[in-house]
ZAPANU-477218 format. One line per field, with one value per residue: z, y, x of N, C-alpha, C in turn; residue number from 1. Coordinates in steps of 0.2 Angstrom, whole numbers. Each point is the difference from the previous one (the first is absolute). Last residue first. Example, Ala and Ser with C-alpha at 12.3 -4.5 7.8 and 13.67 -1.06 7.14 Angstrom:
<drenmars>
n.c3 = c(35, 0)
n.c2 = c(-11, -28)
n.c1 = c(64, 2)
ca.c3 = c(1, 0)
ca.c2 = c(6, 6)
ca.c1 = c(4, -4)
c.c3 = c(3, 0)
c.c2 = c(5, 6)
c.c1 = c(-4, 4)
pos = c(2, 1)
</drenmars>
This chain:
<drenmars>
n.c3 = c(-144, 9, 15, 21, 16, 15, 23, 17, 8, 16, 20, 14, 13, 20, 23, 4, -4, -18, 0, 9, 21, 25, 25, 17, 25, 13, 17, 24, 26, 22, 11, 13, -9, -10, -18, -23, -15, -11, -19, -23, -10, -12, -24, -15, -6, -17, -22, -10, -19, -19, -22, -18, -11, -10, 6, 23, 25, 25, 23, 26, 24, 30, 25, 27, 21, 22, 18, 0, -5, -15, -26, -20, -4, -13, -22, -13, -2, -17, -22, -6, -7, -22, -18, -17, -24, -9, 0, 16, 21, 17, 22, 19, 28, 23, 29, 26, 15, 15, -7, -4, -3, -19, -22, -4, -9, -24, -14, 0, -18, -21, -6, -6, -21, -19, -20, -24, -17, 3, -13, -18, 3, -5, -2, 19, 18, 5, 9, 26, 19, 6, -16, -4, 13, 10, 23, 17, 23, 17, 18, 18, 1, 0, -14, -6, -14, -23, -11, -5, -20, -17, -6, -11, -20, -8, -8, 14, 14, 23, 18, 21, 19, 21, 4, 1, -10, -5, -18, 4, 18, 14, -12, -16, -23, -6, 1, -19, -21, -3, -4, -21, -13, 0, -10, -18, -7, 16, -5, -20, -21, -4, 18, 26, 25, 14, 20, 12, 8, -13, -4, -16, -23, -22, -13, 13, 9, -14, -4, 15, -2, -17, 4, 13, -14, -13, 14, 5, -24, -20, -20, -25, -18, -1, -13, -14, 10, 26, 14, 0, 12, 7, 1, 11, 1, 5, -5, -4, -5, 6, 25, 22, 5, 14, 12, 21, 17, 20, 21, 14, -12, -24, -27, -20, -22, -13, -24, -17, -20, -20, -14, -10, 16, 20, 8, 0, 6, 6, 19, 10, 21, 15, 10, -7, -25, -21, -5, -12, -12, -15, -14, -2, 19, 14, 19, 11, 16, -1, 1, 2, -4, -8, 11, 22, 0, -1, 21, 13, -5, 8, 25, 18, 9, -16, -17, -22, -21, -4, -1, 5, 27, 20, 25, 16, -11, -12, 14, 20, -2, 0, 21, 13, -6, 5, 17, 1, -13, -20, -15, -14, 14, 15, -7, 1, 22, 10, -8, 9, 20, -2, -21, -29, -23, -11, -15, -19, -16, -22, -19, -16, -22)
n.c2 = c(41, -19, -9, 12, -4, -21, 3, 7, -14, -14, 11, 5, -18, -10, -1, 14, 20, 15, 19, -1, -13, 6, -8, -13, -12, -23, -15, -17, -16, -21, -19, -15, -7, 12, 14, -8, 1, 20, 8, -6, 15, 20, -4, -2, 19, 14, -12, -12, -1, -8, -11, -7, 10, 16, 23, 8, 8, -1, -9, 2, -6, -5, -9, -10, -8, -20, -21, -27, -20, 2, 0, -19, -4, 16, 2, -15, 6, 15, -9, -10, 13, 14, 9, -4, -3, 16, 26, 9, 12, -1, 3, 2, 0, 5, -5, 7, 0, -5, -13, -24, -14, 7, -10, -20, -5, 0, -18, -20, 2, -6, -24, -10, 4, -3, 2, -1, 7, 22, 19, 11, 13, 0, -23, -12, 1, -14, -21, -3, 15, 20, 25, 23, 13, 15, 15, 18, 14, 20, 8, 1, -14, -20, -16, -23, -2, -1, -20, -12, 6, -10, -23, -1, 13, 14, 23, 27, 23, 20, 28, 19, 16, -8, 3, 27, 20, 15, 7, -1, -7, -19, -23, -14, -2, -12, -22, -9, -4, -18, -20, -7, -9, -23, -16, -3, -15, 7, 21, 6, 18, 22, 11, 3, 8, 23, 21, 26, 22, 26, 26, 22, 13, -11, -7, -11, -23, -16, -10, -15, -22, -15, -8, -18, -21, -1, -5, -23, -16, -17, -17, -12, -8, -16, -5, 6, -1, 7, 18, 2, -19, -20, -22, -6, -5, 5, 16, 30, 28, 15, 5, 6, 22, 13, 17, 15, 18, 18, 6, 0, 3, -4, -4, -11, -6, -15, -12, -15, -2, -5, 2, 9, 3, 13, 1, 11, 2, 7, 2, 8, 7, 9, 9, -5, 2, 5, -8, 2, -3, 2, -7, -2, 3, -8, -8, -2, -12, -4, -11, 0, 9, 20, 17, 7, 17, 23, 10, 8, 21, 19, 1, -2, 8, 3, -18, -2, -9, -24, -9, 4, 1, -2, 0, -19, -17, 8, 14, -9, -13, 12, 5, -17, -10, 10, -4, -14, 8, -7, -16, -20, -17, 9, 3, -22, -7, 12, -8, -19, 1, 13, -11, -2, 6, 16, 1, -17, -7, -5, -13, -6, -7)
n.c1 = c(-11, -8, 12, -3, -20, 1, 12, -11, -13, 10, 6, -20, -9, 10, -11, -23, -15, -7, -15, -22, -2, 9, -7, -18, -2, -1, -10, 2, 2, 3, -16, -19, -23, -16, 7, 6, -19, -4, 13, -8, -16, 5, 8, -15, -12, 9, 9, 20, 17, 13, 15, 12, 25, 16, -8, -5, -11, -3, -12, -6, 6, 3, 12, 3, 18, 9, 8, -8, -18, -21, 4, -5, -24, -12, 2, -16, -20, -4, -4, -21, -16, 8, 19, 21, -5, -18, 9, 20, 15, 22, 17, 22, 8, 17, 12, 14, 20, 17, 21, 5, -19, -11, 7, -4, -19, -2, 6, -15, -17, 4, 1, -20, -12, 18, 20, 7, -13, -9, 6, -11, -27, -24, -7, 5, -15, -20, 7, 7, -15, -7, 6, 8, 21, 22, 12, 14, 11, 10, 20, 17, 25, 18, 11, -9, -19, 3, 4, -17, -12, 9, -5, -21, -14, -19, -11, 6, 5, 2, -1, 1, 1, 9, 23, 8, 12, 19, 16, 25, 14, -11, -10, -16, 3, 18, -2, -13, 10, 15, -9, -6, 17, 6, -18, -16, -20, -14, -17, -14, -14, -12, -13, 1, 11, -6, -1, -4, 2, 7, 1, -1, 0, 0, 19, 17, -3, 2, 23, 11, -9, 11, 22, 5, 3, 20, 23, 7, 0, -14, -3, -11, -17, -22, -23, -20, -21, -3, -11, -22, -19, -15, 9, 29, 27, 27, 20, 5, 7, 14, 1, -6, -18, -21, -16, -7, -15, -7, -20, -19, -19, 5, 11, 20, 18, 15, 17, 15, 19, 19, 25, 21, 22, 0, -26, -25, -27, -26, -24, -25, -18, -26, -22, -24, -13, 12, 28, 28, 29, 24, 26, 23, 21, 23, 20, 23, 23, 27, 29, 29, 22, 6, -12, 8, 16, -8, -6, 17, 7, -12, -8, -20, -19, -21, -14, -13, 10, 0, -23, -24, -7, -12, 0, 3, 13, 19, 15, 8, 18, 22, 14, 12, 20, 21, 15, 18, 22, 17, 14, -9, -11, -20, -22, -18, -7, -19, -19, -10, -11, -20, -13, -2, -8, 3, 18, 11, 25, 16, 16, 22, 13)
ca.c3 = c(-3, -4, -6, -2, -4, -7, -7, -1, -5, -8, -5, -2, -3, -5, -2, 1, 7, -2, -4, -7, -4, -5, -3, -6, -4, -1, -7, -3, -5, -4, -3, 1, 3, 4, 7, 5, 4, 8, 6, 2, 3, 6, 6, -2, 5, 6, 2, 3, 6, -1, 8, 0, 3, -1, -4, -4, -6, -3, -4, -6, -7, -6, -4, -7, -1, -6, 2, -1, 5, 6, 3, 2, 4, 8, 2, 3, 5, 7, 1, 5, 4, 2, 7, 6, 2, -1, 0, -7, -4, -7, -5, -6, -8, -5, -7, -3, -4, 3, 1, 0, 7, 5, 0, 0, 7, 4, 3, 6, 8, -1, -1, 5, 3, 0, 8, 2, -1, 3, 7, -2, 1, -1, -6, -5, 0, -2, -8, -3, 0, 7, 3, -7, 0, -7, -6, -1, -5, -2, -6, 1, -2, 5, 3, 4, 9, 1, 1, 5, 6, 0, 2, 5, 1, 4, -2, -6, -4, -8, -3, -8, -7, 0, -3, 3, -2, 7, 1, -5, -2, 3, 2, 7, -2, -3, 5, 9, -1, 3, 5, 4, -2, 3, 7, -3, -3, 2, 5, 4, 3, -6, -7, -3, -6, 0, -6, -2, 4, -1, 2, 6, 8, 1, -5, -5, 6, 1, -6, -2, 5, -3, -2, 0, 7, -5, -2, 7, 5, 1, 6, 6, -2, 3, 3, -2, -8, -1, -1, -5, 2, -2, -8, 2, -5, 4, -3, 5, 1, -4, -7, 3, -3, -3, 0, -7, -1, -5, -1, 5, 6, 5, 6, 4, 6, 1, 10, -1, 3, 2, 2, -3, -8, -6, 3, -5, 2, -5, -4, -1, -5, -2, 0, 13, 6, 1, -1, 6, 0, 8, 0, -9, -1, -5, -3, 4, -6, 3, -4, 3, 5, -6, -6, 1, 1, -7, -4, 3, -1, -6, -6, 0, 8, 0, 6, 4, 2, 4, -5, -7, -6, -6, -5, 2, 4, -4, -7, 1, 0, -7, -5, 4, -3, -7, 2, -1, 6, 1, 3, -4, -7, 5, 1, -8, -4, 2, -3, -8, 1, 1, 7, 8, 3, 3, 8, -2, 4, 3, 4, 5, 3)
ca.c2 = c(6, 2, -3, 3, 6, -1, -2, 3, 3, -4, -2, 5, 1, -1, -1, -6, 1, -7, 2, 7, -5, 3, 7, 0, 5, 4, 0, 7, 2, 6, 1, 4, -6, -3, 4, -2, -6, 0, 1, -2, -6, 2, 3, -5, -2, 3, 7, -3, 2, 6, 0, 0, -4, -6, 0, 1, -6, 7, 0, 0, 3, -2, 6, -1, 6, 3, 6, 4, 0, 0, 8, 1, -8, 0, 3, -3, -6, 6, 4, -3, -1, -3, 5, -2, -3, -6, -3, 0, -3, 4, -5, 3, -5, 1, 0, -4, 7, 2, 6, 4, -3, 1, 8, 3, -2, 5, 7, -2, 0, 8, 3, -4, 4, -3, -3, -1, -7, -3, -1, -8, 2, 8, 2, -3, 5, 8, -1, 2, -7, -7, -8, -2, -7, 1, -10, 1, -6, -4, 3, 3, 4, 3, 5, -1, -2, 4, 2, -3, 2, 8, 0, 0, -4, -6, -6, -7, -3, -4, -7, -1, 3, -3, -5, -6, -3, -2, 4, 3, 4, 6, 3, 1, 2, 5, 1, -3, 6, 6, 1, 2, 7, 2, 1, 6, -2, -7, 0, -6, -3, -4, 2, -4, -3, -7, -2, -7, -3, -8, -5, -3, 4, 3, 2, 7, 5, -1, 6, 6, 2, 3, 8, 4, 0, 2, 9, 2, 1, 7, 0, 2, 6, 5, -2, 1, -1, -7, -1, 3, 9, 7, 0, 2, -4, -3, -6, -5, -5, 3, -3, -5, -4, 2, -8, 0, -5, 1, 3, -3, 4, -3, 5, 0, 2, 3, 2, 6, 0, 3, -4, 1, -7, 0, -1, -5, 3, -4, 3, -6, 5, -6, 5, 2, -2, 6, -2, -1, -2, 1, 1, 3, -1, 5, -3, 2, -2, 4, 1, -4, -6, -4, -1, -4, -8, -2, -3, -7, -3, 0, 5, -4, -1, 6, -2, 2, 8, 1, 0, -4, 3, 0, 6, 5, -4, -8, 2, 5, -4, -3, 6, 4, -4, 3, 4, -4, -1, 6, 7, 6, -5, -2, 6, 2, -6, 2, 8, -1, 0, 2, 1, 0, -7, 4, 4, 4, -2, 3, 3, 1, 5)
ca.c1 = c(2, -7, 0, 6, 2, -4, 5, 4, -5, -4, 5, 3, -6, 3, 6, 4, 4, 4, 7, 0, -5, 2, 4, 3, -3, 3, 1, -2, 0, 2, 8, 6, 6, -4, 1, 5, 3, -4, 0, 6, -3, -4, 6, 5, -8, 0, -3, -4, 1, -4, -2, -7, 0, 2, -1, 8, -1, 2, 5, -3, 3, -5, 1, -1, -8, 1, 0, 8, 6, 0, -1, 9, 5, -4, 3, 7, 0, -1, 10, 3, -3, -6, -2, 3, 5, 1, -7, -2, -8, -4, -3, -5, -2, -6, 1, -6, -5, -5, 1, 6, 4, -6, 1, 6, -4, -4, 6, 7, -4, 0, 6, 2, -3, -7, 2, 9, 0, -3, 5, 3, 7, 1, -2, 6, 6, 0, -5, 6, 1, -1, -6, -5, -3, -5, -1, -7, 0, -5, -5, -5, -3, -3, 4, 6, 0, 1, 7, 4, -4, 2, 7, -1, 7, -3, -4, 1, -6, 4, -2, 5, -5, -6, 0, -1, -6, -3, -6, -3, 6, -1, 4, -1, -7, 1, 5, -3, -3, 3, 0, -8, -3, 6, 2, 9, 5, 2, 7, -2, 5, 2, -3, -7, 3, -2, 5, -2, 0, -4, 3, -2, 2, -7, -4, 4, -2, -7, -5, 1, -3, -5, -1, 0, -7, -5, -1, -3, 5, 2, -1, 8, 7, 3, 3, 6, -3, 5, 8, 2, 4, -3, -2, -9, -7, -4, -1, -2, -4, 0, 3, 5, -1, 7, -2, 3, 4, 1, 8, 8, -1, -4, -2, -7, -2, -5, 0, -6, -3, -6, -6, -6, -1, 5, 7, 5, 8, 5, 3, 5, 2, 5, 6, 4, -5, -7, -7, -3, -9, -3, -10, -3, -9, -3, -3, -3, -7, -4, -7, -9, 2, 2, 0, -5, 2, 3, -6, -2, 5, -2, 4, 5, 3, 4, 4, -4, 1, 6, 7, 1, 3, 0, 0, -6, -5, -2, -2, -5, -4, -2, -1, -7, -2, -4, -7, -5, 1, -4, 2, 2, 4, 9, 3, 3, 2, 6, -1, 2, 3, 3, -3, 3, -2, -5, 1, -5, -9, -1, -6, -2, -2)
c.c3 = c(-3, -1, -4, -10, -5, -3, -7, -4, 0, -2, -6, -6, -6, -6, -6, -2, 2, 7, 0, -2, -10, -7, -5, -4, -6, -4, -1, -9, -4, -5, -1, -2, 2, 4, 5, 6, 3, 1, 7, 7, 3, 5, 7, 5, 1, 7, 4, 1, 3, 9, 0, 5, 2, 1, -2, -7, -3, -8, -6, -4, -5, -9, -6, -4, -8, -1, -8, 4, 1, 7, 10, 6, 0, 3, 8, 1, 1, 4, 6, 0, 4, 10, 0, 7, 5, 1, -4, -1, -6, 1, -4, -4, -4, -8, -6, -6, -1, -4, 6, 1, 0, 9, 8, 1, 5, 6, 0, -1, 4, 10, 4, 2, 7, 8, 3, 9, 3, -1, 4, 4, -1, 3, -1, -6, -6, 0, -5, -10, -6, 0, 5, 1, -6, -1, -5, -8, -2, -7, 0, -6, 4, -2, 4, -1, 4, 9, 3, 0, 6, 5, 2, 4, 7, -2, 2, -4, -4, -2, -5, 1, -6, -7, 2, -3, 5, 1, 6, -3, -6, -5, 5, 5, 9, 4, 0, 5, 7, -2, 3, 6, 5, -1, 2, 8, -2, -5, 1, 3, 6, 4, -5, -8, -3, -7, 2, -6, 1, 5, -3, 3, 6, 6, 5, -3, -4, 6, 2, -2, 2, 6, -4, -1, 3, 3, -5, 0, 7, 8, 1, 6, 4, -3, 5, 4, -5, -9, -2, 1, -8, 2, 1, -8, 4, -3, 3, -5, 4, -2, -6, -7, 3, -4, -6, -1, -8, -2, -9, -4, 4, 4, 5, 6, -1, 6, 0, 7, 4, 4, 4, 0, -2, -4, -3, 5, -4, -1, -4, -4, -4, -6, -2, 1, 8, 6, 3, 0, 7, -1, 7, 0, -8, -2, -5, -9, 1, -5, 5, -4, -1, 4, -5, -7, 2, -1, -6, -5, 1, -2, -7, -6, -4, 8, 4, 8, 4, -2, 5, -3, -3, -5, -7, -2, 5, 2, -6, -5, 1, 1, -7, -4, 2, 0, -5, 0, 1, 9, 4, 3, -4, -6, 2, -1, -7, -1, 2, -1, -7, 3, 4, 5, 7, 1, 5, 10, 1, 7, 5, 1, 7)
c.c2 = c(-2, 9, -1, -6, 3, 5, -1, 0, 6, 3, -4, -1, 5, 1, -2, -1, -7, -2, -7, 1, 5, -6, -2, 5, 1, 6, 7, -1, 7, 2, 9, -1, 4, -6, -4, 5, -1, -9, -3, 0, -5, -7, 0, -2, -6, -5, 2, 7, -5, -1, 5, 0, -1, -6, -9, -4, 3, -5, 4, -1, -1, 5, -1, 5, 0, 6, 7, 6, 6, -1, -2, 7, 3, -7, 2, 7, -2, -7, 3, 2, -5, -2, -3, 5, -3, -7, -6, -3, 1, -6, 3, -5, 6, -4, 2, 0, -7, 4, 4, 8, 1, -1, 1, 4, 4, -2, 7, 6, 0, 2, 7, 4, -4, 7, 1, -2, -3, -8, -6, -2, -7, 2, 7, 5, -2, 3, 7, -2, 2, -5, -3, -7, -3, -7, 2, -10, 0, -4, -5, -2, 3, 6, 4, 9, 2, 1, 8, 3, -3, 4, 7, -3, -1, -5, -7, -1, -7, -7, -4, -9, -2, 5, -3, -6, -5, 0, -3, 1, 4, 5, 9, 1, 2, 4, 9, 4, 0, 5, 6, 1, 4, 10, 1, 2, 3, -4, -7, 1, -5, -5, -6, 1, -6, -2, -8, -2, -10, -2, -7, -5, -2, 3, 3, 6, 5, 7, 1, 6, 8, 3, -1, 8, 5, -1, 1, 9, 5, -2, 9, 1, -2, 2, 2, -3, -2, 1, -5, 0, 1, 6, 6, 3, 0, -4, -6, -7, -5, -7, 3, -3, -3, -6, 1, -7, 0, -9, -3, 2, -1, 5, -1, 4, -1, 4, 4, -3, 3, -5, 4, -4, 1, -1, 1, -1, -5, 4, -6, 3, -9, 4, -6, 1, -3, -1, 7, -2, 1, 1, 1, -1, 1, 0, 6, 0, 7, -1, 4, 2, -4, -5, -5, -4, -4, -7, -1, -3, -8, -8, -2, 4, -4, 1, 5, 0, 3, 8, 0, -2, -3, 3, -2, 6, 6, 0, -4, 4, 2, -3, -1, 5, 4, -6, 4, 4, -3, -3, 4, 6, 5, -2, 1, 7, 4, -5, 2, 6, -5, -2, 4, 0, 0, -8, 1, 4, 4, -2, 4, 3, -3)
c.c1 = c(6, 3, -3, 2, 4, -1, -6, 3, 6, -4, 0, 7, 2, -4, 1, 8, 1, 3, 4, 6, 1, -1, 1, 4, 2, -4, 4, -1, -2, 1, 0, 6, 6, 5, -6, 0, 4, 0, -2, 2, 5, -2, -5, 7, 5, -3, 0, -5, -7, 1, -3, -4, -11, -2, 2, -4, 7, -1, -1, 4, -4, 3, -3, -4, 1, -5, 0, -3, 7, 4, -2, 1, 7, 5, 0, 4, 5, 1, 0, 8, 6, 0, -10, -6, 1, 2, 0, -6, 2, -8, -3, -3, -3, -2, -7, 1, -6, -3, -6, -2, 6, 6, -4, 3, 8, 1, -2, 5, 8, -2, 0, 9, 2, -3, -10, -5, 6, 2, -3, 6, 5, 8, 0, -2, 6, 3, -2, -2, 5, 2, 3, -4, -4, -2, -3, 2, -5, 2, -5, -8, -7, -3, -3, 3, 4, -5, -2, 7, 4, -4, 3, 8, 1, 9, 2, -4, 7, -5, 3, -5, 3, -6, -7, -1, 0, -6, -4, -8, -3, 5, 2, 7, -2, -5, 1, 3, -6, -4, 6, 3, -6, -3, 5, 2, 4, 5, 6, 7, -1, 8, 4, 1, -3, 4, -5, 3, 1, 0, -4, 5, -1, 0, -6, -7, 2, 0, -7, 0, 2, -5, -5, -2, 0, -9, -8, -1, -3, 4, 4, -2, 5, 5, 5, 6, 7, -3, 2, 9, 3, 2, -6, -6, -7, -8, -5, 2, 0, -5, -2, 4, 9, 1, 6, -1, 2, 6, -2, 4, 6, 0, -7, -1, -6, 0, -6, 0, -4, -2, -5, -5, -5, 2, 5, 6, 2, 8, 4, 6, 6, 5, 6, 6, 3, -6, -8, -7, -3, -6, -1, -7, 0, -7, -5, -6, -3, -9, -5, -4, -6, -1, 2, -1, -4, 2, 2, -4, -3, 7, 0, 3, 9, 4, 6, 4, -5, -3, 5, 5, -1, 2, -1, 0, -3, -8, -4, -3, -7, -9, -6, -4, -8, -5, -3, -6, -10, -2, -3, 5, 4, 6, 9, 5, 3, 7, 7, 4, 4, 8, 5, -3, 4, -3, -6, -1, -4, -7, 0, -7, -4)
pos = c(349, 348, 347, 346, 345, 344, 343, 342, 341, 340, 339, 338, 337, 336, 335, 334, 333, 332, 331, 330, 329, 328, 327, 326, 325, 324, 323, 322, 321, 320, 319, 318, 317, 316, 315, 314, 313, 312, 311, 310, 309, 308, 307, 306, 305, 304, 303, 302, 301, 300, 299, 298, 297, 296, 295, 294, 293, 292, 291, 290, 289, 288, 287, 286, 285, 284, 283, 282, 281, 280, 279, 278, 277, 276, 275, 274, 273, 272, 271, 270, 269, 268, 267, 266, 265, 264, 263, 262, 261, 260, 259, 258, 257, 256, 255, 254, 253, 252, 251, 250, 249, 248, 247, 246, 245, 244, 243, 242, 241, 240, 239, 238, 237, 236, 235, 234, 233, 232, 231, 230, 229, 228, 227, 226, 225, 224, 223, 222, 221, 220, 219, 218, 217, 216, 215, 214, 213, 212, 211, 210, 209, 208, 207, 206, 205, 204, 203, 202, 201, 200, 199, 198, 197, 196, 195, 194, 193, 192, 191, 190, 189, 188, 187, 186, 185, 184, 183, 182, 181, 180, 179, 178, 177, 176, 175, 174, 173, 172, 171, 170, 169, 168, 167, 166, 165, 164, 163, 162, 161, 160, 159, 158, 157, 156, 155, 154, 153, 152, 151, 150, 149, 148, 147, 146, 145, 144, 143, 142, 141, 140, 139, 138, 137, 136, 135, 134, 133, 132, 131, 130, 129, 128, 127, 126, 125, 124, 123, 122, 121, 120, 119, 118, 117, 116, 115, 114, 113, 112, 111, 110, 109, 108, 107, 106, 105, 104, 103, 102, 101, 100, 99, 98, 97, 96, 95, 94, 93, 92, 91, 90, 89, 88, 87, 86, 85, 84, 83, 82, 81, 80, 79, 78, 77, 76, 75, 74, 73, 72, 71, 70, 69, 68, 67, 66, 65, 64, 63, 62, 61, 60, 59, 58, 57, 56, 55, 54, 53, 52, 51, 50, 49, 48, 47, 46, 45, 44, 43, 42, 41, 40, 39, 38, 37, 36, 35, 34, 33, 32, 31, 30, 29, 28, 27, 26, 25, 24, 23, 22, 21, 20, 19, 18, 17, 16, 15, 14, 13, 12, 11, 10, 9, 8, 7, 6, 5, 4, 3, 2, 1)
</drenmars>
């Protein structure tokens, strides 16, 4: 038995390619696509422009993602809404909105777990599943607009999962994603979050992208960092810099360091020093993160007076900087947090 493809991965001129191969004249491909990617159909018989006959040979031809909320969590305190979506192979996955004065953003997940081993994210615990397909990134931002009648305006691919390590996929759902033909999300409101593959950061330079590159720095030097990220033993903090600096001198975006406080660890007097040296020379804006604790794990947040202090150093040494605001902290609103107390329910019943 012949696999069926998955349609809603196609990029337009894939699409009309694929249509042509079949016969079918090109200008259904326009038709279809629209439906796809800016009316958000759930299905071929949504697709009432095209003859009942056609959609029927759709049906035995292509897989159609369209993704199923079996939770949806809202926070009581700033409207954060977390959703979990079964995929067709009964794996799960979690996506957040957030609702901002600028517009309405989605932070979307890249993998069905992670294998990357960040020692205070919940998503690598259980390891990586399988890498999600361009329709399954897709259509959770999809559904997201489906379920809460709102535009998105904002896509950050930060949740569960290590873009860089599903990058042929990452990048049609990019191409999809901002794409004028369909939801025509400008590439300067799409962010994609590493921990730092950096042959892949370089690669993704050379496609000239508008998007923001957000690092997952967590520390300064490369002795501390070995110890909260194990990516760290592959390509050293000298490395990661030179293809910041790279991106930077390929595409003109500046590059965002996300740094978690973990009290303690990684947010004393002199972690604000050497972060301040590496940060100084790069054109960068650095992205302070109260750390989200995760039962699993022993890591406690830094306190309020602690961060506040952090900062005002590196705004003394004009770096730019923000601590990130904290959403939807009440409904398991750290990556992969939801899915794994989900599954654990489902097997405790």
């Amino acid at each position: 038995m012949t696999q069926k493809t998955d349609i809603k991965s196609l990029t337009l001129p894939e699409l009309k390619k694929e249509l042509e191969s079949r016969g079918e004249k090109s200008f259904r491909a326009k038709q279809m696509y629209e439906w796809m990617h800016v009316k958000l159909a759930r299905g071929f018989d949504e697709m009432t422009n095209l003859s009942r006959e056609f959609r029927e040979k759709c049906g035995e031809w292509y897989t159609f993602t369209a993704l199923q909320a079996v939770q949806v969590q809202e926070s009581g305190t700033d409207g954060t809404k977390k959703f979990l979506f079964a995929l067709g192979d009964g794996n799960l996955v979690e996506s957040v909105w957030m609702k901002y004065k600028h517009g309405n953003s989605v932070c979307i997940s890249s993998q069905v777990g992670c294998r990357m081993g960040c020692r205070f994210c919940a998503s690598t615990l259980d390891g990586l599943e399988r890498n999600l397909l361009p329709s399954e990134m897709l259509d959770q931002i999809y559904a997201i607009t489906l379920l809460t009648g709102e535009r998105v305006s904002n896509v950050v691919v930060m949740g569960t999962g290590e873009p860089m390590d599903n990058y042929e996929n990452l990048l049609t759902f990019l191409k999809i994603l901002t794409d004028e033909n369909g939801l025509n999300i400008s590439q300067r409101n799409v962010t994609v979050s590493t921990c730092g593959i950096v042959p892949k950061m370089r690669q993704l330079a050379e496609e000239h992208l508008q998007i923001t590159l957000a690092l997952s720095l967590h520390a300064a030097t490369d002795e501390k960092r070995r110890k909260l990220m194990p990516i760290a033993n592959k390509y050293s903090i000298e490395e990661l810099m030179e293809a910041c600096r790279y991106y930077f001198e390929q595409t003109g975006r500046r590059i965002t360091f996300e740094y978690s406080l973990v009290g303690g660890v990684n947010d004393t007097d002199e972690d604000a020093r050497e972060l301040i040296a590496l940060a100084k020379p790069l054109c960068c804006h650095i992205n302070l993160i109260p750390v989200n604790p995760i039962k699993e794990r022993d890591y406690v947040q830094s306190d309020a007076d602690r961060i506040q202090r952090f900062k005002n150093k590196l705004e003394k040494n004009k770096i730019n900087v923000t601590i990130r605001r904290e959403m939807g902290r009440d409904i398991d609103g750290a990556c992969g947090q939801l899915r794994r107390k989900f599954k654990g329910d489902n097997k405790r019943a």
